[in-house]
C-alpha positions as CSV (number, residue, x, y, z in Angstrom):
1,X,0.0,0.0,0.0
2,X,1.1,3.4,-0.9
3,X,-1.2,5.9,0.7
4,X,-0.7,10.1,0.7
5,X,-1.4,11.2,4.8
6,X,-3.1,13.6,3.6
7,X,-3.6,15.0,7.6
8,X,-0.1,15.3,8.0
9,X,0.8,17.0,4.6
10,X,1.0,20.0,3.1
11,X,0.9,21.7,-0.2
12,X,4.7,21.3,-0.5
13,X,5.7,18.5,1.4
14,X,4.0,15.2,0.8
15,X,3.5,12.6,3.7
16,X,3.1,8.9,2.5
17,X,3.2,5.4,3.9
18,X,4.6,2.8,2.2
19,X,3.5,-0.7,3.5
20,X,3.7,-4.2,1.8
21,X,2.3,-4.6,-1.7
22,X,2.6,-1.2,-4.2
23,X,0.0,-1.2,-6.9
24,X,0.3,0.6,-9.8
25,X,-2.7,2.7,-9.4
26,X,-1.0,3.8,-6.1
27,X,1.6,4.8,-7.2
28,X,0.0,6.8,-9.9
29,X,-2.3,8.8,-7.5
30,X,1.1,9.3,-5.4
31,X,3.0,10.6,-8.3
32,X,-0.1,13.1,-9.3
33,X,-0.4,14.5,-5.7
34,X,3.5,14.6,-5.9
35,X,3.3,16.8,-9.1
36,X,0.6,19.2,-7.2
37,X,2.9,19.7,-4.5
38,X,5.8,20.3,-6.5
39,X,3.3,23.2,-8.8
40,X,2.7,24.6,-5.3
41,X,6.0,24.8,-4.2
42,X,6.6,26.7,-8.0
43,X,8.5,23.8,-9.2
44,X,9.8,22.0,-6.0
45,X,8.7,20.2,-2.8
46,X,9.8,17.9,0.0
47,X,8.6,14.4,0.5
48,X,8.0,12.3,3.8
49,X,8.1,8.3,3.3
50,X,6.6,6.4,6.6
51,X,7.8,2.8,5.7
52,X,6.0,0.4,8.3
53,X,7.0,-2.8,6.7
54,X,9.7,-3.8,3.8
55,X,7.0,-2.8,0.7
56,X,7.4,-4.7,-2.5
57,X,6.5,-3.7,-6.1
58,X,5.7,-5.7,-9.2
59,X,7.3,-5.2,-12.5
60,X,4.4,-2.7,-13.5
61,X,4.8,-0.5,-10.3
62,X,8.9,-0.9,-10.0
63,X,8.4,1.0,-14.0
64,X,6.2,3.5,-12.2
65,X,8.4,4.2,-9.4
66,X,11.8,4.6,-11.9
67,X,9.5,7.3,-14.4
68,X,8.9,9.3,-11.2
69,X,12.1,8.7,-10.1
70,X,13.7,9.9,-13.5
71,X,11.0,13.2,-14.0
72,X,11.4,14.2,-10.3
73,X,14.4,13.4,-8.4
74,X,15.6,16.9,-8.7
75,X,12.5,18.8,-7.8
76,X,12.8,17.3,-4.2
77,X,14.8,19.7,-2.1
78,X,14.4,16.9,1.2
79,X,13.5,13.3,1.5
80,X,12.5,12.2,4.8
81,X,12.3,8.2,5.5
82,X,11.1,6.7,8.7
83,X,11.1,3.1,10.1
84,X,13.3,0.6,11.3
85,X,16.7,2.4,10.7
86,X,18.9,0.1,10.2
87,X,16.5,-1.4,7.5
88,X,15.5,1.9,5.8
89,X,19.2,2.9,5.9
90,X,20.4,-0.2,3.9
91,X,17.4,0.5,1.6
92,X,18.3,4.0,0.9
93,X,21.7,3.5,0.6
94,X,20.8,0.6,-1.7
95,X,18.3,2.2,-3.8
96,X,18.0,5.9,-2.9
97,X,20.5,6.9,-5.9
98,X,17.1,6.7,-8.1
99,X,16.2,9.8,-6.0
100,X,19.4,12.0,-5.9
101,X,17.9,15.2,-5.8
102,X,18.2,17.3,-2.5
103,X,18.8,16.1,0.9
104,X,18.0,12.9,2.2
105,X,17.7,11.9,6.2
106,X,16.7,8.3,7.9
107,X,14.7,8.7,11.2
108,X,13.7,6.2,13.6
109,X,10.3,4.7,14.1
110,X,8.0,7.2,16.1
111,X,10.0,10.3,14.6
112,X,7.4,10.9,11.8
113,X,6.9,14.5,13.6
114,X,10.3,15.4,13.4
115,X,11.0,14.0,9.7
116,X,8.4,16.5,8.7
117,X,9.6,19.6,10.7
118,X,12.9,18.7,9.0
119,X,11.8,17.9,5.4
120,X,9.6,21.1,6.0
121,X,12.6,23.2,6.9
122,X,14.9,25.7,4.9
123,X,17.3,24.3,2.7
């Protein structure tokens, strides 16, 4: 599941949870609430990713997640990922070279608040 918090957002920073299966229909909603906040924020934005479990794509979303990847890495001026940290480290150091853009910062389960004062903060 992909799903935009929408009560912890903001026009220019997008809150998501990622948790076990992505479809491609979520991550199609999540790249066209991504391109709103990036319109509001006249061309960029900062993104939250709350990652309660290890999510897993099939081919059709991984292709979704490496067009958004390609068209908006460097619109993001902060990424913020929170879970388990040792996990979502690995996984970023891993994988988060599809998202070279602006900053990017691992927090710990429970710090959602604080990724999204941080993501939400000057650059």
């Amino acid at each position: 599941m992909l799903k935009v918090l929408e009560d912890k957002s903001t026009p220019t920073c997008l809150v998501a949870e990622l948790d076990g299966k992505i479809t491609v229909d979520e991550f199609r909603a999540y790249a066209a609430a991504l391109d709103a906040a990036i319109e509001a924020g006249g061309g960029k934005a900062s993104a939250v990713c709350l990652i309660s479990s290890s999510p897993s794509e099939d081919w059709g979303s991984f292709k979704e997640d490496l067009k958004l990847a390609r068209r908006d890495a460097s619109k993001l001026t902060r990424v913020a990922y929170v879970g388990d940290v040792k996990w979502v480290a690995w996984g970023v150091e891993a994988f988060g070279w599809l998202w070279r853009g602006g900053e990017e910062k691992v927090f710990a389960s429970g710090e959602l608040d604080a990724a999204i004062a941080w993501a939400q903060g000057p650059v």
